[in-house]
Backbone as CSV, one residue per row, in Angstrom:
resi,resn,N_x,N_y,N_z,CA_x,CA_y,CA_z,C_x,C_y,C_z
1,UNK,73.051,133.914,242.021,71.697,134.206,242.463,70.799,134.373,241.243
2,UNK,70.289,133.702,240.954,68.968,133.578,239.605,67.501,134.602,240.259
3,UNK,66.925,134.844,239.832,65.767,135.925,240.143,64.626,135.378,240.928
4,UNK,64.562,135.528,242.551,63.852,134.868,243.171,62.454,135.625,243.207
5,UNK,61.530,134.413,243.432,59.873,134.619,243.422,59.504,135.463,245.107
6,UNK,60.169,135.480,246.169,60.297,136.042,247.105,61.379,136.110,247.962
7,UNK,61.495,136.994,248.862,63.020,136.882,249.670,63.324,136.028,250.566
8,UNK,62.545,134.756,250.581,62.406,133.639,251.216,63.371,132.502,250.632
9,UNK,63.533,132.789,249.231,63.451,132.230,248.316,65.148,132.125,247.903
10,UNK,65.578,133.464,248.669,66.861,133.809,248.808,67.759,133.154,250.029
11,UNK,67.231,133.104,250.594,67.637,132.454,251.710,68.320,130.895,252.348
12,UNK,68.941,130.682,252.901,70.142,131.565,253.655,70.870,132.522,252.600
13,UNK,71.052,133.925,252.929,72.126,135.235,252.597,73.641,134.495,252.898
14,UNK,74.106,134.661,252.485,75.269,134.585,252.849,76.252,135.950,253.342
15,UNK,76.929,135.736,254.443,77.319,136.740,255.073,78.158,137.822,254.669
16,UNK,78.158,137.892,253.313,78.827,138.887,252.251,77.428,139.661,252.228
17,UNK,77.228,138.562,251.751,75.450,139.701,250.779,74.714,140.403,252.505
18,UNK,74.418,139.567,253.423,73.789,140.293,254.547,74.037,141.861,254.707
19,UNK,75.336,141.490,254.904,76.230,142.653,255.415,76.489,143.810,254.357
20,UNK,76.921,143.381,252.934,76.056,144.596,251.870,75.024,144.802,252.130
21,UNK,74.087,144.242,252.378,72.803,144.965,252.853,72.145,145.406,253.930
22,UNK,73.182,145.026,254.697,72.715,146.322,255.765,74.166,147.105,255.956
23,UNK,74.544,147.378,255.071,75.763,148.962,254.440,74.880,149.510,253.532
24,UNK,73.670,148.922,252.997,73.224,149.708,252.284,72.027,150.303,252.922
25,UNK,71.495,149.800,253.916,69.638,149.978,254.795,69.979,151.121,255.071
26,UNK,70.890,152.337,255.464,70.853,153.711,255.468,71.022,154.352,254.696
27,UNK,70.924,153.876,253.212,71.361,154.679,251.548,72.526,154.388,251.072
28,UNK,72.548,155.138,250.062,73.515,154.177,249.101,74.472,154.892,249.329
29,UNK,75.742,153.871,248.483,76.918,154.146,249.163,77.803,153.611,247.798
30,UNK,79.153,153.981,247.988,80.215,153.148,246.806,80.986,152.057,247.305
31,UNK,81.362,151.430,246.553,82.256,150.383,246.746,82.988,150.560,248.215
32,UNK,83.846,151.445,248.115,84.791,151.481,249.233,84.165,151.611,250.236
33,UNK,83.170,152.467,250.381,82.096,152.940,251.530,81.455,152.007,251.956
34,UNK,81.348,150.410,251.306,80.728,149.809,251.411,81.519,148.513,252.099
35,UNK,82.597,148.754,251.872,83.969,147.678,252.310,84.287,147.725,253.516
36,UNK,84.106,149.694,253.710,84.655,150.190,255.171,83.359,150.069,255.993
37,UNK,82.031,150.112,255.863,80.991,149.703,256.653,80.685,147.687,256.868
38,UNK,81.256,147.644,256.491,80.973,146.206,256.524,82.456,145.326,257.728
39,UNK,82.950,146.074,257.467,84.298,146.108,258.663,83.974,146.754,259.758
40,UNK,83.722,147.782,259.878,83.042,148.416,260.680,82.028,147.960,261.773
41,UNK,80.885,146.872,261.044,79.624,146.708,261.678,80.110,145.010,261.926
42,UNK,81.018,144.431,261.535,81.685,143.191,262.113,82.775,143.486,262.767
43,UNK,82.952,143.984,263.743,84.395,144.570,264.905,85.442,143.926,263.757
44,UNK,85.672,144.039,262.101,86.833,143.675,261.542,86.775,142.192,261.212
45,UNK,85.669,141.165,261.951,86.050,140.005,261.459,85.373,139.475,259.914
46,UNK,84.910,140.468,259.423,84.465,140.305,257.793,84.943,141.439,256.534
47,UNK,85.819,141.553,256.205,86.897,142.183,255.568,86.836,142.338,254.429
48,UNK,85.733,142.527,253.234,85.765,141.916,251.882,86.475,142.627,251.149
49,UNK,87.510,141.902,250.181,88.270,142.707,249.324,87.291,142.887,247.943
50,UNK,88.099,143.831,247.289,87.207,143.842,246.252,86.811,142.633,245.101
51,UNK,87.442,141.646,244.912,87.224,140.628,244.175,85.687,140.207,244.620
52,UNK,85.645,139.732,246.124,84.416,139.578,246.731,83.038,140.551,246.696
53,UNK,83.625,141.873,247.049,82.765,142.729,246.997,81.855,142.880,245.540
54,UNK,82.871,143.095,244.501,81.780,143.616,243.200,81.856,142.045,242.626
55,UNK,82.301,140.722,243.194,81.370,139.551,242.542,80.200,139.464,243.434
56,UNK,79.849,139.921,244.543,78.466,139.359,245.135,77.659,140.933,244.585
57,UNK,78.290,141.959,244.460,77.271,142.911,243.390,76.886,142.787,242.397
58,UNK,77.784,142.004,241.513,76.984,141.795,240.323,76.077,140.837,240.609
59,UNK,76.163,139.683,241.650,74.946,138.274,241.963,74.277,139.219,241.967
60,UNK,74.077,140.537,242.884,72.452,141.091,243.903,72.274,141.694,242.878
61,UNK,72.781,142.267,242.204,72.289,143.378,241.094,71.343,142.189,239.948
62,UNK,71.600,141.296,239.687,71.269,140.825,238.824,69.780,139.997,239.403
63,UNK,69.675,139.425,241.090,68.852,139.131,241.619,67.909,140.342,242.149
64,UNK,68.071,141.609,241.497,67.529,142.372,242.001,67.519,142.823,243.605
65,UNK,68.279,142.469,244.243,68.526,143.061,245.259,69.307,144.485,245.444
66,UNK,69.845,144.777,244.744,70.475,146.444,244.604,70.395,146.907,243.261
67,UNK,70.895,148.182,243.167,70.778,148.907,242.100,71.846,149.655,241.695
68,UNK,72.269,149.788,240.827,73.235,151.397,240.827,72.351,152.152,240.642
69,UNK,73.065,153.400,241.477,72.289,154.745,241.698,72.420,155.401,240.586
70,UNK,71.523,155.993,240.179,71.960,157.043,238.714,72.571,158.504,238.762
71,UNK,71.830,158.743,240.208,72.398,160.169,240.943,74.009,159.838,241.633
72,UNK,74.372,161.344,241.438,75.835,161.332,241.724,75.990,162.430,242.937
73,UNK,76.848,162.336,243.254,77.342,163.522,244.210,77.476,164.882,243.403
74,UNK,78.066,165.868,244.190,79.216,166.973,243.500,80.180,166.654,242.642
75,UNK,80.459,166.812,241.582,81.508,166.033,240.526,82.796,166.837,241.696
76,UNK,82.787,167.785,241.827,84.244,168.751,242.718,84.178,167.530,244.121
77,UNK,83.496,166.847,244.620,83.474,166.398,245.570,83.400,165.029,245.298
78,UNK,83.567,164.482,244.779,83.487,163.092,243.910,84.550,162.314,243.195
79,UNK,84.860,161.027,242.726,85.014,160.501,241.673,84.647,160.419,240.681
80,UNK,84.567,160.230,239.401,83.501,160.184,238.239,83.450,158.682,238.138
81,UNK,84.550,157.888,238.428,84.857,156.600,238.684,84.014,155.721,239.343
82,UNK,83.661,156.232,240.595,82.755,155.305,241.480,81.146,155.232,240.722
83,UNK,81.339,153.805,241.322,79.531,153.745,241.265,78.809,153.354,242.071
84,UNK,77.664,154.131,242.715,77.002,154.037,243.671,75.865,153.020,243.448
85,UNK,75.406,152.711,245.038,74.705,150.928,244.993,73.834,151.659,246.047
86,UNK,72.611,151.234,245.665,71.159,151.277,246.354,70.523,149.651,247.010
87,UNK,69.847,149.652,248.135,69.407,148.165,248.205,67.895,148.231,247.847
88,UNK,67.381,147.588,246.940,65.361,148.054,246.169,64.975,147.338,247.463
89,UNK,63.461,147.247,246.896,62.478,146.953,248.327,62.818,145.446,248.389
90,UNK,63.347,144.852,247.654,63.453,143.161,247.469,64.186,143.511,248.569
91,UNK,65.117,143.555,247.829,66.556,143.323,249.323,66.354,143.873,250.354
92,UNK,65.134,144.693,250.681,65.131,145.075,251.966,64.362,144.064,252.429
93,UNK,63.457,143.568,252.059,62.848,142.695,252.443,63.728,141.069,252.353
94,UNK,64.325,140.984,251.875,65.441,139.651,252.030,66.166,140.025,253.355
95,UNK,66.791,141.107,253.787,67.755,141.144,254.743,66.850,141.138,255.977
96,UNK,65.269,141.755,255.889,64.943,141.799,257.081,64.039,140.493,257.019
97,UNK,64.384,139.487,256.333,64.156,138.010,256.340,64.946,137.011,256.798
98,UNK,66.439,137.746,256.950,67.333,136.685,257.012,67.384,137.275,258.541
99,UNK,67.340,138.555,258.872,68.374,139.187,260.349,66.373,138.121,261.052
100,UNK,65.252,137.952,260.496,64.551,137.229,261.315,64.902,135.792,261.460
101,UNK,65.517,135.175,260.108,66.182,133.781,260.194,67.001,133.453,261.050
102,UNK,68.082,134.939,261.337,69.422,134.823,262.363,68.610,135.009,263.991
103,UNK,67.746,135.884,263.829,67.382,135.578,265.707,66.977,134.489,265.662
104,UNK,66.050,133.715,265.218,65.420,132.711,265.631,66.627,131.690,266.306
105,UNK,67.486,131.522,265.571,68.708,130.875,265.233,69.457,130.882,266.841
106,UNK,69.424,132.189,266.781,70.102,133.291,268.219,68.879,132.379,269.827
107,UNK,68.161,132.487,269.233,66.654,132.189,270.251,67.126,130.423,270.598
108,UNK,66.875,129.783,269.366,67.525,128.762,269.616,68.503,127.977,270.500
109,UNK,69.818,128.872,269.960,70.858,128.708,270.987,70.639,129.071,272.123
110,UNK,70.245,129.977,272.689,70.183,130.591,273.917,68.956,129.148,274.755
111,UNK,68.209,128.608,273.951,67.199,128.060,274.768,67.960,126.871,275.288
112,UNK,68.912,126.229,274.397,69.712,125.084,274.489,71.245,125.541,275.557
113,UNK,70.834,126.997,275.969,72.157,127.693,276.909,73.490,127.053,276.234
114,UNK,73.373,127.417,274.768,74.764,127.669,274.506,75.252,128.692,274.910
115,UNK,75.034,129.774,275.277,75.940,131.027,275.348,75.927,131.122,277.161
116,UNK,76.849,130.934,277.363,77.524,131.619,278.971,76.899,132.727,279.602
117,UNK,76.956,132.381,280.881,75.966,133.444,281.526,76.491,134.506,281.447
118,UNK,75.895,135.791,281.439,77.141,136.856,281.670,77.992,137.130,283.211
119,UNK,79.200,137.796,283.158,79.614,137.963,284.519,79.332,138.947,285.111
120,UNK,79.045,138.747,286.247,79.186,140.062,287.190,79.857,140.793,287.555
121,UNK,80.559,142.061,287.645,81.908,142.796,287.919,82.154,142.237,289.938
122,UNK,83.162,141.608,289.867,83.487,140.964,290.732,83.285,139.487,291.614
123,UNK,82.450,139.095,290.303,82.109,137.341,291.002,81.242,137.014,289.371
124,UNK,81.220,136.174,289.920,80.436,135.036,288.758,78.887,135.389,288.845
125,UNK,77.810,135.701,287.996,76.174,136.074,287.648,75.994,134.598,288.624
């Protein structure tokens, strides 16, 4: 990721970086915290190990999309090890560029009735 002129510019996210960033749209968080929310908010089907994880941090960090945090926890309650990741206003504004790229997308399909009607509890909608 080279240093984009807007979060347009970023676009398509790829579904690593999305999903770091929205583990990060409620504050920052560490690595692991960030592995286990991202599993979490995909029922498990996006899993990133760490190879993945801190190579698409160093891309966003460097595209300005996150930050390390400078503030720490409680050292008694802490690692000294971890390092905490913020998403700046870029990346907020990239993710809430792309989750508008993905409805449209969503809008799309639905107009072309790709997606199945839903069922009714005991017969077919």
């Amino acid at each position: 990721m080279s240093k984009p002129e807007s979060p347009q510019d970023l676009l398509p996210l790829t579904p690593p970086v999305f999903h770091i960033l929205l583990a990060l749209a409620d504050g920052e968080r560490h690595g692991y915290g960030i592995m286990q929310d991202v599993a979490r908010q995909t029922g498990d089907q996006l899993q990133l190990g760490p190879g993945t994880l801190y190579g698409c941090l160093k891309r966003m960090l460097a595209a300005r999309l996150v930050e390390e945090s400078g503030e720490r926890p409680d050292p008694a309650l802490d690692d000294e090890r971890r390092r905490y990741y913020r998403m700046t206003e870029l990346g907020r504004e990239a993710a809430r560029a792309e989750a508008q790229r993905l409805a449209a997308a969503v809008h799309a399909a639905r107009s072309r009735r790709l997606f199945s009607k839903p069922e009714v509890a005991g017969g077919k909608a």
